[in-house]
Chimera marker file (.cmm) of the C-alpha trace (Angstrom):
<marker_set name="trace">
<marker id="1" x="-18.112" y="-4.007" z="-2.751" r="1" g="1" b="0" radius="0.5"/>
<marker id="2" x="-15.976" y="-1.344" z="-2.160" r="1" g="1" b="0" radius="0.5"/>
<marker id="3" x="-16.589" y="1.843" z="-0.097" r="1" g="1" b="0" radius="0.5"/>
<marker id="4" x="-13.817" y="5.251" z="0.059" r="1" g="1" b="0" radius="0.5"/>
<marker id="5" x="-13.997" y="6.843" z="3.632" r="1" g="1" b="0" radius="0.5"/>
<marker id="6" x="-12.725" y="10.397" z="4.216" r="1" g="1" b="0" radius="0.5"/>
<marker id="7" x="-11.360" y="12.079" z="6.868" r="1" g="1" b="0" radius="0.5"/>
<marker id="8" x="-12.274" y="15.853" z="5.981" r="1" g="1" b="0" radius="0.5"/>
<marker id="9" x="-14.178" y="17.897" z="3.478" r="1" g="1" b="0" radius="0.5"/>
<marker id="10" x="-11.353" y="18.742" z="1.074" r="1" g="1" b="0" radius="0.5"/>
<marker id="11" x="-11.443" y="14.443" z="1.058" r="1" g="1" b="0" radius="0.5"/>
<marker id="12" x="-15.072" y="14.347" z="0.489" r="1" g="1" b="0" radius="0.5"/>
<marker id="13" x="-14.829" y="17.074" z="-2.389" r="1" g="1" b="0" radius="0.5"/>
<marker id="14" x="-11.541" y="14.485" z="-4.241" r="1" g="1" b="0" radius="0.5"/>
<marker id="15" x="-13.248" y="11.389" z="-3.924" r="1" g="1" b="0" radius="0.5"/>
<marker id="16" x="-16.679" y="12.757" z="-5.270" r="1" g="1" b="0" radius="0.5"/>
<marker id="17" x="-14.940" y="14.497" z="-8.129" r="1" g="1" b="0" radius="0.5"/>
<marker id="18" x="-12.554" y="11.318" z="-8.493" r="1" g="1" b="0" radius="0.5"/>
<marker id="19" x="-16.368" y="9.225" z="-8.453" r="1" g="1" b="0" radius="0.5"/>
<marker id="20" x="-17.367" y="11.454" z="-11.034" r="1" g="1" b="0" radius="0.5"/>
<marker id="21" x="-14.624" y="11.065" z="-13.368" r="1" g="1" b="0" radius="0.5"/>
<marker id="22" x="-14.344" y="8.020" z="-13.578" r="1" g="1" b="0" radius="0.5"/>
<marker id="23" x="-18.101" y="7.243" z="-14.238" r="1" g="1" b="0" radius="0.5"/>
<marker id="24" x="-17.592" y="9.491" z="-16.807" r="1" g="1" b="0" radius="0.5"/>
<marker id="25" x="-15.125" y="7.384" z="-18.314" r="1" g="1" b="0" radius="0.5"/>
<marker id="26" x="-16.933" y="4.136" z="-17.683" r="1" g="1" b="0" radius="0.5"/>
<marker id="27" x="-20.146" y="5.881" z="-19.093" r="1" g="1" b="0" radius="0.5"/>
<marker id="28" x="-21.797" y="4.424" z="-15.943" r="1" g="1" b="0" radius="0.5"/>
<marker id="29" x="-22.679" y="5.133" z="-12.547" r="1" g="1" b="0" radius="0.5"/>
<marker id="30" x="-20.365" y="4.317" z="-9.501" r="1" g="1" b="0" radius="0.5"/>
<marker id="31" x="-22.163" y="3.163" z="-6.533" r="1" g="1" b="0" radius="0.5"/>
<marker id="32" x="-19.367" y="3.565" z="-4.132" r="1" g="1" b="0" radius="0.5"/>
<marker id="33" x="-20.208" y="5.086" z="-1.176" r="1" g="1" b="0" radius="0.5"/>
<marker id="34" x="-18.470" y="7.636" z="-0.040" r="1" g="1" b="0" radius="0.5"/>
<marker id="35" x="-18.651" y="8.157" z="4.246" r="1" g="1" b="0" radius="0.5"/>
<marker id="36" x="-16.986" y="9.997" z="7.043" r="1" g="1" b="0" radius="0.5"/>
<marker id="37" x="-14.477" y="7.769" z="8.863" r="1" g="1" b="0" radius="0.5"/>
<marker id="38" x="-15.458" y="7.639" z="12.290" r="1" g="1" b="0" radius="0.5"/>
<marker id="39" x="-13.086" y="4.894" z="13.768" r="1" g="1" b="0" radius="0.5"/>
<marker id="40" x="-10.230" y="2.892" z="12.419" r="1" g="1" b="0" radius="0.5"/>
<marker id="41" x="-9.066" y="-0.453" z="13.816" r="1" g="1" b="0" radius="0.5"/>
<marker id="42" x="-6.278" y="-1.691" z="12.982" r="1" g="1" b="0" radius="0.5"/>
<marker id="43" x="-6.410" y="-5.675" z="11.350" r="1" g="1" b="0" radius="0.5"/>
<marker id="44" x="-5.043" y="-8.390" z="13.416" r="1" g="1" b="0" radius="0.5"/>
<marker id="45" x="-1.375" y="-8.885" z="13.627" r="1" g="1" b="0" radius="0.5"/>
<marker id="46" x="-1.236" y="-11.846" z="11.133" r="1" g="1" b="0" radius="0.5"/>
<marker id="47" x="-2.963" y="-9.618" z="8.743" r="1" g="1" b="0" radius="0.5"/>
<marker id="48" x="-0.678" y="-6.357" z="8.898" r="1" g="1" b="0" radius="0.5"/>
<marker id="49" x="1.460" y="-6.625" z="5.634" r="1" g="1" b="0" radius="0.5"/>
<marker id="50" x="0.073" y="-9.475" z="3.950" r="1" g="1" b="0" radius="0.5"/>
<marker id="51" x="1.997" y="-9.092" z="0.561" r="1" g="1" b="0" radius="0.5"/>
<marker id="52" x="5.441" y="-8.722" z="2.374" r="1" g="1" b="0" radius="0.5"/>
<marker id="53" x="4.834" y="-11.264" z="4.673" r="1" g="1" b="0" radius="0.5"/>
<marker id="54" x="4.441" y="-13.728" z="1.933" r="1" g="1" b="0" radius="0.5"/>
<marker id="55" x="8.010" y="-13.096" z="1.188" r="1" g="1" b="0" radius="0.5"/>
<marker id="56" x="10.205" y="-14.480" z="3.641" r="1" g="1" b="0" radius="0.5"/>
<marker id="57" x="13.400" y="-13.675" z="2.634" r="1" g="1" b="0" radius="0.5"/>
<marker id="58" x="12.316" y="-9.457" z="2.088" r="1" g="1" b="0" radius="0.5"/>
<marker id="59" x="10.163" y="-10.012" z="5.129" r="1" g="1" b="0" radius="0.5"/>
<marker id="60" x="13.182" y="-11.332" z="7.238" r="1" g="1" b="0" radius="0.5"/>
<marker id="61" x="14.980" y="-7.810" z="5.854" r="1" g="1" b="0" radius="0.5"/>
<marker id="62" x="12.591" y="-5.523" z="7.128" r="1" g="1" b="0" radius="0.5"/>
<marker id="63" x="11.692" y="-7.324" z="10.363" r="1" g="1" b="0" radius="0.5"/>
<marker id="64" x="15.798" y="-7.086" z="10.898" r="1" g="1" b="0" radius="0.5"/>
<marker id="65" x="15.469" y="-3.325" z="11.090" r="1" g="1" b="0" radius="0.5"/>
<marker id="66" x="12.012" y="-3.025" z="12.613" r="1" g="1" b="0" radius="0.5"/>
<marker id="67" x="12.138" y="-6.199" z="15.018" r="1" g="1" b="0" radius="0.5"/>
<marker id="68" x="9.020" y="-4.866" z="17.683" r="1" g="1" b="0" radius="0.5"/>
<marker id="69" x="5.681" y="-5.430" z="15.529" r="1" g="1" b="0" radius="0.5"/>
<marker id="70" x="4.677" y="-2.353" z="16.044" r="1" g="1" b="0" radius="0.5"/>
<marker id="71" x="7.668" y="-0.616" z="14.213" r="1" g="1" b="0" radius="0.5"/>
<marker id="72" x="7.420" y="-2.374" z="11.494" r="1" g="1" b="0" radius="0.5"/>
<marker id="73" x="3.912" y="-2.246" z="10.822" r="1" g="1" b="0" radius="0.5"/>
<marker id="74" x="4.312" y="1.378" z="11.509" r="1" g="1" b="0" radius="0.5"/>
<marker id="75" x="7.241" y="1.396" z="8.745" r="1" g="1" b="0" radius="0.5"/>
<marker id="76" x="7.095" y="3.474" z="5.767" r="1" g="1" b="0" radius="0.5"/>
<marker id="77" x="9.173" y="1.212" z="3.893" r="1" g="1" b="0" radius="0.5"/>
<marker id="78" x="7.490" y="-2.168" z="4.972" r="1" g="1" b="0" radius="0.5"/>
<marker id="79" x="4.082" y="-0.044" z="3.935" r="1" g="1" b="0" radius="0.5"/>
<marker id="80" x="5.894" y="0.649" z="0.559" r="1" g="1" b="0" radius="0.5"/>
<marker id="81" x="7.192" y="-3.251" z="-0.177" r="1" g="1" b="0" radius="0.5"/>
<marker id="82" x="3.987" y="-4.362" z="0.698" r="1" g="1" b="0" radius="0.5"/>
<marker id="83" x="2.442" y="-2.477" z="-1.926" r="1" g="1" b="0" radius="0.5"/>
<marker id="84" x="4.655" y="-3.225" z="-4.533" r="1" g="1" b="0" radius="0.5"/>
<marker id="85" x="4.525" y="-7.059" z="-3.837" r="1" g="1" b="0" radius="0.5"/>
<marker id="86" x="0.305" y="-6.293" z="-4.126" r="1" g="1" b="0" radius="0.5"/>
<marker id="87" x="0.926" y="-5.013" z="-7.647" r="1" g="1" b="0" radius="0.5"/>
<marker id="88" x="0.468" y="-1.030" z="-6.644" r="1" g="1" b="0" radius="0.5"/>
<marker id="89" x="2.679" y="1.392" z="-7.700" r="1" g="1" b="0" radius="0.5"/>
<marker id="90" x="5.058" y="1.641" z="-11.253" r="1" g="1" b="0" radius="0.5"/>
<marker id="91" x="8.597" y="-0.043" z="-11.606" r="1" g="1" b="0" radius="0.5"/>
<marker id="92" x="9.708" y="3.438" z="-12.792" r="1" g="1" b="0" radius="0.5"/>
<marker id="93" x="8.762" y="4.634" z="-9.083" r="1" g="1" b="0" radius="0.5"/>
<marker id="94" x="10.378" y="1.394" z="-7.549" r="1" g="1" b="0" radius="0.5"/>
<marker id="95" x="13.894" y="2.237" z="-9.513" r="1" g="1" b="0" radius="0.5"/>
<marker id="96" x="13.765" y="5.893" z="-7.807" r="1" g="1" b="0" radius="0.5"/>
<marker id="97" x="13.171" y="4.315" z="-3.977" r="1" g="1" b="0" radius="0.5"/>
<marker id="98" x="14.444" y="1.391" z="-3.925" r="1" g="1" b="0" radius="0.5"/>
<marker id="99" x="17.642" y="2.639" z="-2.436" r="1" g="1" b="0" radius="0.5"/>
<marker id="100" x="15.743" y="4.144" z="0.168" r="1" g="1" b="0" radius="0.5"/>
<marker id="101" x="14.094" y="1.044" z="1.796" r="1" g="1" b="0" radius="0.5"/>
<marker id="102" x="16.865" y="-0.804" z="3.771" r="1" g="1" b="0" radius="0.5"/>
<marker id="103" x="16.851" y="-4.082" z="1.570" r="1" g="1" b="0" radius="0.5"/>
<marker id="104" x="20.557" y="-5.119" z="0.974" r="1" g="1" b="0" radius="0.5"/>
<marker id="105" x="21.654" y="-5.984" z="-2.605" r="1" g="1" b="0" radius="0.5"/>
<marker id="106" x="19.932" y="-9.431" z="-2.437" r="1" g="1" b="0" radius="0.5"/>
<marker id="107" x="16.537" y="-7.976" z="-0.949" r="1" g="1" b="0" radius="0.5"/>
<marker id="108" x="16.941" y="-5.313" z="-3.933" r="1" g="1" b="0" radius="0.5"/>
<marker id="109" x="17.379" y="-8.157" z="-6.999" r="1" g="1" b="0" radius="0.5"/>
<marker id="110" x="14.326" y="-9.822" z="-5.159" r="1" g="1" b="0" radius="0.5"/>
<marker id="111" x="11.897" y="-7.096" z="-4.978" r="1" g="1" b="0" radius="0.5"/>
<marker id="112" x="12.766" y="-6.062" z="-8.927" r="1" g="1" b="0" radius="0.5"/>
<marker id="113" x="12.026" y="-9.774" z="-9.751" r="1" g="1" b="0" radius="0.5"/>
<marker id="114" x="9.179" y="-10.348" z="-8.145" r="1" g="1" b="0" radius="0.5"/>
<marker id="115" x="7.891" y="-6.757" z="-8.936" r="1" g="1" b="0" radius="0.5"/>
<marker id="116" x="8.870" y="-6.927" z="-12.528" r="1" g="1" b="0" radius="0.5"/>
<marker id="117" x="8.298" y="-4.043" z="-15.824" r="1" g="1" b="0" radius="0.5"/>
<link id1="1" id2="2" r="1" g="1" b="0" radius="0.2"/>
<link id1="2" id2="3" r="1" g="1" b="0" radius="0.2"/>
<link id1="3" id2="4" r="1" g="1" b="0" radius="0.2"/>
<link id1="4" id2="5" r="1" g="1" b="0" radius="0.2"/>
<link id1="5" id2="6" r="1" g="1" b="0" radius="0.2"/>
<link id1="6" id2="7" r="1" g="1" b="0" radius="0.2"/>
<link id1="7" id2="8" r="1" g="1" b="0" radius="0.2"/>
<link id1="8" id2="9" r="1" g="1" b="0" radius="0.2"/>
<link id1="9" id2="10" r="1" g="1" b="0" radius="0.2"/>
<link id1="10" id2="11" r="1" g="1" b="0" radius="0.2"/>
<link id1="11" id2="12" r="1" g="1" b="0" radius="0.2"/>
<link id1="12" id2="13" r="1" g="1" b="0" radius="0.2"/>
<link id1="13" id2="14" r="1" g="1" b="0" radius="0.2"/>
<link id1="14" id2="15" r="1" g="1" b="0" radius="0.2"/>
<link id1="15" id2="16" r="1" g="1" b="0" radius="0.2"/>
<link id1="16" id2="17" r="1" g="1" b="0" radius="0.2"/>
<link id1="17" id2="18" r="1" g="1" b="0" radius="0.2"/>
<link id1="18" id2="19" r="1" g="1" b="0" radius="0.2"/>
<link id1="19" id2="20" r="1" g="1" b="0" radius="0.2"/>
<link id1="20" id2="21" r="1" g="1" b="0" radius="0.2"/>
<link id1="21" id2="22" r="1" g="1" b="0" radius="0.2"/>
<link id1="22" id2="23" r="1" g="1" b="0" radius="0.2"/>
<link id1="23" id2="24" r="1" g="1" b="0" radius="0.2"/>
<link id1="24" id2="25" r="1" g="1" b="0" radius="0.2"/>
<link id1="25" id2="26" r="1" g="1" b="0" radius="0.2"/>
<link id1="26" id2="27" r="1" g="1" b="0" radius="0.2"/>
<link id1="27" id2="28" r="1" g="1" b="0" radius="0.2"/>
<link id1="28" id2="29" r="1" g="1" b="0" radius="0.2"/>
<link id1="29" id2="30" r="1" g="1" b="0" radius="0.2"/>
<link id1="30" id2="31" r="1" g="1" b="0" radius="0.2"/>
<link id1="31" id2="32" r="1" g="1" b="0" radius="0.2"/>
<link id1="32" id2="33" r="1" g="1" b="0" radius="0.2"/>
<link id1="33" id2="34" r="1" g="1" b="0" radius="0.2"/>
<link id1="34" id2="35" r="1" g="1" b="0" radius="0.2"/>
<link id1="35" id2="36" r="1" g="1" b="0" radius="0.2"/>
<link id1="36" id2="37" r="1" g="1" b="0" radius="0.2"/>
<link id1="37" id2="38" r="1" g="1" b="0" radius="0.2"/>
<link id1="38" id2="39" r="1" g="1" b="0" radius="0.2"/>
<link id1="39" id2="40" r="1" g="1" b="0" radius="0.2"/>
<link id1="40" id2="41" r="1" g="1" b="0" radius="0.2"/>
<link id1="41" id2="42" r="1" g="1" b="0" radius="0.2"/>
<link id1="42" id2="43" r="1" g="1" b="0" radius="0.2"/>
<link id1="43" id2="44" r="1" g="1" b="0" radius="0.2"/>
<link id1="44" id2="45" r="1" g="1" b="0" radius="0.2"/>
<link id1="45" id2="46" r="1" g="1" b="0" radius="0.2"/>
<link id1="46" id2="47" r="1" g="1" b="0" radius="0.2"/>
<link id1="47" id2="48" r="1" g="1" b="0" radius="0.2"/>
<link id1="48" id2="49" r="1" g="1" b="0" radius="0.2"/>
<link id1="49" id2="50" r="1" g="1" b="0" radius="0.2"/>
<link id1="50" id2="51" r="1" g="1" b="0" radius="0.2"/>
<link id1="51" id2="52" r="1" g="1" b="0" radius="0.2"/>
<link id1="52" id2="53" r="1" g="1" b="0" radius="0.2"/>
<link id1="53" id2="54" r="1" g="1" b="0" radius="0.2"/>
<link id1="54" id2="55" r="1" g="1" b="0" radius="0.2"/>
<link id1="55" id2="56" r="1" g="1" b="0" radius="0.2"/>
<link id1="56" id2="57" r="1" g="1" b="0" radius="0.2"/>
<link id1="57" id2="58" r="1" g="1" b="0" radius="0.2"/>
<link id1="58" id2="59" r="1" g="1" b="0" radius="0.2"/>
<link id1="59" id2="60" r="1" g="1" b="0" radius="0.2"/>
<link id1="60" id2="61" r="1" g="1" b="0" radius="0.2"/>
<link id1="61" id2="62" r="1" g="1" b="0" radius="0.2"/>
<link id1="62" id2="63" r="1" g="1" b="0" radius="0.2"/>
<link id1="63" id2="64" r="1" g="1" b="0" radius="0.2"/>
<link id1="64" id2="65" r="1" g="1" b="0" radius="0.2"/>
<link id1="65" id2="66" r="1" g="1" b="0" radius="0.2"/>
<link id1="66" id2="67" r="1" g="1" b="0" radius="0.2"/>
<link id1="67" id2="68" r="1" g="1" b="0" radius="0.2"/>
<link id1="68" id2="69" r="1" g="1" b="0" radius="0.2"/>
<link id1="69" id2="70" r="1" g="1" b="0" radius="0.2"/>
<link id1="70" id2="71" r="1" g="1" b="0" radius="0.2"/>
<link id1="71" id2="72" r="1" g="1" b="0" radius="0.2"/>
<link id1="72" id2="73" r="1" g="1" b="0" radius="0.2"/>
<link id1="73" id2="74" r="1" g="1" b="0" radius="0.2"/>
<link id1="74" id2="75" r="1" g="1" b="0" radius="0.2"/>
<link id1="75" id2="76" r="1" g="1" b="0" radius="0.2"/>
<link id1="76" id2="77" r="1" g="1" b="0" radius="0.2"/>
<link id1="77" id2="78" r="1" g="1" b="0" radius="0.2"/>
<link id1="78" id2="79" r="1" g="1" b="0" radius="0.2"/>
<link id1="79" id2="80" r="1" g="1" b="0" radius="0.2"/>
<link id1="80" id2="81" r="1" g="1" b="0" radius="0.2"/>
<link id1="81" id2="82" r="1" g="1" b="0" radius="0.2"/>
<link id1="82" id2="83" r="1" g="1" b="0" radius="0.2"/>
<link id1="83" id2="84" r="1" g="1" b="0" radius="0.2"/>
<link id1="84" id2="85" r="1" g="1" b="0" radius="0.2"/>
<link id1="85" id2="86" r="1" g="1" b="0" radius="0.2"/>
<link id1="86" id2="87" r="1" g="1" b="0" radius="0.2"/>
<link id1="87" id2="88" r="1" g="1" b="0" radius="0.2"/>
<link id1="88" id2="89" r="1" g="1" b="0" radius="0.2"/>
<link id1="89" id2="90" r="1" g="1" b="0" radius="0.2"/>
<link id1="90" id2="91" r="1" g="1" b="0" radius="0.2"/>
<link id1="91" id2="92" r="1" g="1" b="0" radius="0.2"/>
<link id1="92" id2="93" r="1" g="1" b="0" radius="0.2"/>
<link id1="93" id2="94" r="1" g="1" b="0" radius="0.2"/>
<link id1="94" id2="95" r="1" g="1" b="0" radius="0.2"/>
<link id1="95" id2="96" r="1" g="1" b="0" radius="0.2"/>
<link id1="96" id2="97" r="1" g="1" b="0" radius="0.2"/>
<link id1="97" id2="98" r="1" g="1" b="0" radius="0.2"/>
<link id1="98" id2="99" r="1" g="1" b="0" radius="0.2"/>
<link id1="99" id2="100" r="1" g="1" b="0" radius="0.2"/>
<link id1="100" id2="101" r="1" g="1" b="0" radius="0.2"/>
<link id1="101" id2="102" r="1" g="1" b="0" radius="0.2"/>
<link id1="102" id2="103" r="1" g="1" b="0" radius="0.2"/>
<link id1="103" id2="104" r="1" g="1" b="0" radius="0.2"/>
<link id1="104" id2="105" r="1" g="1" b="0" radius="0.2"/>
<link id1="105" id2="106" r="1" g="1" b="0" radius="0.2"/>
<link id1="106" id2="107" r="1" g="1" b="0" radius="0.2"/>
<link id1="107" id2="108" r="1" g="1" b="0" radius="0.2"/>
<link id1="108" id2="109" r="1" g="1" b="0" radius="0.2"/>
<link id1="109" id2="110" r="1" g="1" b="0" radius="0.2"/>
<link id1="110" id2="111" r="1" g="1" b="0" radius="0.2"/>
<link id1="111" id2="112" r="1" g="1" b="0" radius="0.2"/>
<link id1="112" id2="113" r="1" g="1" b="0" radius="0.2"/>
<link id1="113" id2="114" r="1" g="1" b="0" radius="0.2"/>
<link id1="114" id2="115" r="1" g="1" b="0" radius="0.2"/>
<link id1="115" id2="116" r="1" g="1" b="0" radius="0.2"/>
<link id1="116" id2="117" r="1" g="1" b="0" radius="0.2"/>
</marker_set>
């Protein structure tokens, strides 16, 4: 089940054209809902960034430069590695950024490994 929440009605009007497009595609109907947000909560602390966290060694990295939890599950980069390791985003974005998120030369050759074409 999957649901897409939105936080204003310029959201509403993407993610019911985005809906649409893609059941257009599919030749199907989409049941996802899609809802205002009306709160967020925040997942437990073992939760927040799952995928990186799986990786000590890239892990260690980023908790180096964000040691208070609330840093580094605030960080743009640890958001960023975390998606990569979940299989979101393209290498070809990964080669432009990579520079950009703290990892030293071993953290880089890690990421690119693990992340692969």
């Amino acid at each position: 089940m999957s649901i897409i929440f939105y936080h204003n009605d310029e959201q509403k009007k993407q993610a019911l054209a985005s809906r649409e497009r893609e059941a257009a595609k599919r030749k199907h109907a989409i049941e996802t809902p899609v809802l205002p947000l009306k709160a967020f909560t925040l997942a437990e602390d073992y939760h927040q960034k799952f995928h990186l966290r799986q990786e000590r060694d890239l892990e260690k990295e980023l908790t180096g430069i964000y040691p208070e939890l609330k840093d580094f599950v605030n960080s743009t980069a640890a958001m960023k590695l975390n998606a990569y390791l979940a299989g979101h985003g393209t290498r070809k974005t990964l080669d432009k950024e990579i520079d950009s998120l703290g990892l030293s030369a071993d953290g880089k050759k890690k990421l690119l490994e693990l992340v692969g074409n």
